[in-house]
C-alpha distance (Angstrom), angle and dihedral (degrees) to the residues before:
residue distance angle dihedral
X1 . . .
X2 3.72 . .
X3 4.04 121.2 .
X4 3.50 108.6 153.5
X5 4.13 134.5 49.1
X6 3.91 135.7 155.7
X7 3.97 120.8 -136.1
X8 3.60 104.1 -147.1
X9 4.06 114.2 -163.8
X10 4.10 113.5 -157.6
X11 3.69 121.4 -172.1
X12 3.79 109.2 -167.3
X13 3.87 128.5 -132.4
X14 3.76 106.0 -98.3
X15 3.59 114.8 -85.3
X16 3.90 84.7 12.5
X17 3.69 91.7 98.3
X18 4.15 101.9 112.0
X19 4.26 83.3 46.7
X20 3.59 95.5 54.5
X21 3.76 90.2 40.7
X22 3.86 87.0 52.1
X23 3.31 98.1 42.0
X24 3.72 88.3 61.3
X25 3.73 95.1 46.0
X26 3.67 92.8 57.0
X27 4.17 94.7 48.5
X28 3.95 91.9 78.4
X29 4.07 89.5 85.2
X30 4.02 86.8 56.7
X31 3.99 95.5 38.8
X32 4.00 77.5 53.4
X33 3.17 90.1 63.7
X34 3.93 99.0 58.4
X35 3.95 112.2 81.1
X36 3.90 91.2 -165.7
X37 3.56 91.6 48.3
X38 4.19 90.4 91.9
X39 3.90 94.0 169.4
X40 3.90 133.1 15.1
X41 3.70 129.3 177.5
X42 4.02 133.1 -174.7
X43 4.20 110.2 -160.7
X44 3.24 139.6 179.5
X45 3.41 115.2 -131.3
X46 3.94 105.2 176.7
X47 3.71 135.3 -26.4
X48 3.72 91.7 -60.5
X49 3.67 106.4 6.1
X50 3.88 116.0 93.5
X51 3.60 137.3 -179.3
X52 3.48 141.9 -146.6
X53 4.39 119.3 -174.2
X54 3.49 124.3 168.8
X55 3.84 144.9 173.9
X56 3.84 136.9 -124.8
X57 3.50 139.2 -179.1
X58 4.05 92.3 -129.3
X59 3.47 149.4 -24.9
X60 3.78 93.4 -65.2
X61 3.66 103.1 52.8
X62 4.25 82.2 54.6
X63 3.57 93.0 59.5
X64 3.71 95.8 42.7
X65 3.58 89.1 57.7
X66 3.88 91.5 43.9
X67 3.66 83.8 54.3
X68 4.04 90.0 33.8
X69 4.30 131.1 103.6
X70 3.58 99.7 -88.7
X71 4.20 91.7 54.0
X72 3.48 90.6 48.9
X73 3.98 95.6 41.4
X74 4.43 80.8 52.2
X75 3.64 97.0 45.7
X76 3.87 96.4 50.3
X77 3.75 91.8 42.5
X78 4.09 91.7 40.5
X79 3.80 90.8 96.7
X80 3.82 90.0 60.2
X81 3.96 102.9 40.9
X82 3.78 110.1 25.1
X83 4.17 127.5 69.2
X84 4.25 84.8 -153.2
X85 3.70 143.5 -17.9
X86 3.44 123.0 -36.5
X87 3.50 114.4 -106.4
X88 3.77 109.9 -121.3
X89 4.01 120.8 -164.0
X90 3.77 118.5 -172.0
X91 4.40 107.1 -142.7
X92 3.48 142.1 -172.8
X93 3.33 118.9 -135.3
X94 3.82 114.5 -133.3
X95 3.37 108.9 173.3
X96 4.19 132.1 -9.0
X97 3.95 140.0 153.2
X98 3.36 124.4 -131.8
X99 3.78 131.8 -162.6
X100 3.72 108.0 -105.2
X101 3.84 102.1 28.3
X102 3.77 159.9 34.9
X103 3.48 123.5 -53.8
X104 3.57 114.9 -84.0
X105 3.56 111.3 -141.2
């Protein structure tokens, strides 16, 4: 069962657009890597705006993955791909479907 997740809003640097976009493409390795990360997504919102949401089966598993590879990869590289902060929201899951499974509600 899943009751937490984060939506994570990027804007890239301009003309940084393909890194960023790479850079997000190449983080499923290190999301594979986190067991309590149970679903992780990279989108593209707009030309320059990008999105990451993911899934977790409580409070915990967020944190480790706050405190995980693919936030550390981000905030060392954040310099390089993003024109500010990434904008980090804090949800609870109310309903979802995963592959493999029941509905978690």
């Amino acid at each position: 069962m899943v009751t937490k997740g984060l939506i994570v809003l990027l804007d890239a640097r301009p003309g940084g657009e393909d890194a960023l976009a790479a850079f997000l493409r190449d983080a499923v390795p290190l999301v594979d890597e986190e067991p309590e990360t149970v679903a992780w997504f990279a989108i593209e919102l707009g030309p320059s705006s990008f999105a990451i949401v993911d899934a977790f089966p409580d409070g915990s598993g967020r944190r480790a993955h706050l405190a995980g590879p693919v936030a550390a990869a981000l905030t060392a590289r954040a310099g390089d791909l993003l024109a500010g902060p990434p904008e980090i929201q804090h949800v609870d899951v109310l309903a979802a479907k995963l592959p493999g499974g029941e509905p978690h509600v």
